[in-house]
C-alpha positions in Angstrom: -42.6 -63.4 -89.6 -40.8 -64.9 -86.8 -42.2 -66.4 -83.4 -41.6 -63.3 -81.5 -43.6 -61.1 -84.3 -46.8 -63.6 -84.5 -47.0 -63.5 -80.9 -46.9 -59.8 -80.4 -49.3 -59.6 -83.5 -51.4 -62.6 -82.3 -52.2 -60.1 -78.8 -52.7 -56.7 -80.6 -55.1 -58.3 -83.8 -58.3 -58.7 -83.2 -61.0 -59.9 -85.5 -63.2 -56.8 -87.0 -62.3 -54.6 -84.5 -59.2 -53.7 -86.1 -58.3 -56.0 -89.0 -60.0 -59.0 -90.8 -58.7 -62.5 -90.1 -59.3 -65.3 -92.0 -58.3 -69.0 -92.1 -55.1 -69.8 -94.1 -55.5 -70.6 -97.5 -59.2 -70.0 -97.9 -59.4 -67.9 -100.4 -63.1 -67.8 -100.4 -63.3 -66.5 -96.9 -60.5 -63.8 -97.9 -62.4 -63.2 -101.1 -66.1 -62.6 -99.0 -64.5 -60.8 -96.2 -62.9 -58.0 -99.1 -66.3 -57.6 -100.7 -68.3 -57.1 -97.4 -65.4 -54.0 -96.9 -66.4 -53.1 -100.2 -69.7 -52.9 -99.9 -69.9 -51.1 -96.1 -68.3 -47.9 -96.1 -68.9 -47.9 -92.4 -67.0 -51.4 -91.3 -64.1 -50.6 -93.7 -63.6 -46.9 -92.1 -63.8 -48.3 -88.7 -61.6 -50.8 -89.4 -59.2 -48.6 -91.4 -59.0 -46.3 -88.8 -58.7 -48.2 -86.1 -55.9 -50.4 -87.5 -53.7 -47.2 -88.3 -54.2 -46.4 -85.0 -52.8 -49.8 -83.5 -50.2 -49.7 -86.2 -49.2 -46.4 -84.6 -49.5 -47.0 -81.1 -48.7 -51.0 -80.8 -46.7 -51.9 -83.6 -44.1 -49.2 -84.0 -40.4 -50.2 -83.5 -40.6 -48.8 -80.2 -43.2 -50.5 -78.8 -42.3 -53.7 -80.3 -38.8 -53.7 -79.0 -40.4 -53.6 -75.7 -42.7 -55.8 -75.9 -39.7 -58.2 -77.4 -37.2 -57.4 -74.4 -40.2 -58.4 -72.0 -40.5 -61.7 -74.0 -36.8 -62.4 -73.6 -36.5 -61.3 -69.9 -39.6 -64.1 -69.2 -37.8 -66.9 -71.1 -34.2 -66.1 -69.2 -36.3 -65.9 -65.7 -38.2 -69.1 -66.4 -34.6 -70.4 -67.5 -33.1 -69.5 -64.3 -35.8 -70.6 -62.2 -35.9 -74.0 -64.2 -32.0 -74.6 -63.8 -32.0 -73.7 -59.7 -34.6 -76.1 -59.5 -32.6 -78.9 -61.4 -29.7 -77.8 -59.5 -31.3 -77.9 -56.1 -32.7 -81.7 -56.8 
């Protein structure tokens, strides 16, 4: 995934609301995080449905090329301001 995508991820993800996060490489975590969606039906419908529903609404090419072009009209505004301001020194 590349800087762009973990960014837009990092802002839609959000820990058992719609996903579950754990740190990377501890596979004990990941491990006690799949039995507890195991063992409650409710969390692991919530979750499920609420992550199909931010995979439909947030993460579809659509949206995501959006969200990408706003990412890339910020950096060339800062850009510009940055070089007018080294310009004008």
């Amino acid at each position: 995934m590349d800087l762009i995508q973990r960014m837009i991820v990092k802002d839609t993800l959000n820990k058992d609301e719609n996903c579950i996060l754990t740190e990377v490489e501890n596979y004990k975590e990941l491990a006690n995080s799949i039995i507890e969606l195991i063992v409650n039906k409710e969390k692991r419908t919530r979750l499920g449905i609420s992550g199909y529903n931010i995979v439909n609404s947030e993460l579809n090419s659509k949206t995501m090329v959006k969200k990408t072009l706003k990412i890339y009209e910020t950096i060339v505004h800062n850009y510009q301001l940055g070089k007018e301001k080294w310009e004008n020194q």
